[in-house]
C-alpha positions as CSV (number, residue, x, y, z in Angstrom):
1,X,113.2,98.7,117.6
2,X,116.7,98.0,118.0
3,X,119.6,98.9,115.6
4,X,120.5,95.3,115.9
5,X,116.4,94.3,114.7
6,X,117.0,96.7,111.7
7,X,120.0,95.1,109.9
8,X,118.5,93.6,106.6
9,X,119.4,90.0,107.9
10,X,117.1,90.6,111.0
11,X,114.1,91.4,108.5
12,X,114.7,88.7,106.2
13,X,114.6,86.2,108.9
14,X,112.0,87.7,111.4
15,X,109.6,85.0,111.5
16,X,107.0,87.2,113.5
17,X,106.5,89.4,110.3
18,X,104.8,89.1,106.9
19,X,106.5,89.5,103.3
20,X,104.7,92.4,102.8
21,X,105.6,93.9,106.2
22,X,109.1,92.7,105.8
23,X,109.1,94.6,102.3
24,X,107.7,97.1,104.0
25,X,110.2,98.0,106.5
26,X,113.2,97.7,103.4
27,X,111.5,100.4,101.7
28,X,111.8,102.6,105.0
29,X,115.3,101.7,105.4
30,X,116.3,102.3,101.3
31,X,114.1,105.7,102.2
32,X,116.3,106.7,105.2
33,X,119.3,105.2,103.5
34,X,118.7,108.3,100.5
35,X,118.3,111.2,103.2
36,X,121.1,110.1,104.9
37,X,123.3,110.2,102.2
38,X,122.0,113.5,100.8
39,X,122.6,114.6,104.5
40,X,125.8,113.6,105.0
41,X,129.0,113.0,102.9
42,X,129.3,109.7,102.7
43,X,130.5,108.1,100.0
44,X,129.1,106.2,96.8
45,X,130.6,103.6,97.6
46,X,129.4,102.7,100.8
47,X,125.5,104.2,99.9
48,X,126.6,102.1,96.7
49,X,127.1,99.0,98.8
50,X,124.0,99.7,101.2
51,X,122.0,99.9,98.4
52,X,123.3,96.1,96.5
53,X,122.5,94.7,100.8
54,X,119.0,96.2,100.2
55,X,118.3,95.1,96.9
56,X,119.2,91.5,97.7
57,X,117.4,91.4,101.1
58,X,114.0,92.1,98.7
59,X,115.1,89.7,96.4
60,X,115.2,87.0,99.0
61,X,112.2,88.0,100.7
62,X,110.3,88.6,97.3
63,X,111.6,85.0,96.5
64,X,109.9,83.7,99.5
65,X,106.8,81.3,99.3
């Protein structure tokens, strides 16, 4: 899987894959998202904004039909 396939656009509109897969794979990246941060010194804010992309890409997906 690409970077590119990873972004939390790409899930929300990957018409080859369930909600629950789709949920599945923003979990992994919110997961990998916190151990990168606690490995690295990046900054709140941009773990901060990261976070709000995540949060809305489940929201749209659990908004799904």
């Amino acid at each position: 899987m690409s970077n590119e396939s990873n972004t939390t656009d790409a899930i929300i509109h990957d018409a080859n894959a369930s909600k629950d897969e789709k949920l599945d794979r923003l979990r992994d990246m919110n997961y990998e998202l916190k151990r990168f941060a606690a490995k690295t010194e990046t900054s709140a804010d941009d773990v901060e904004a990261k976070v709000a992309e995540l949060r809305s890409a489940r929201h749209k997906i659990e908004s799904e039909k």
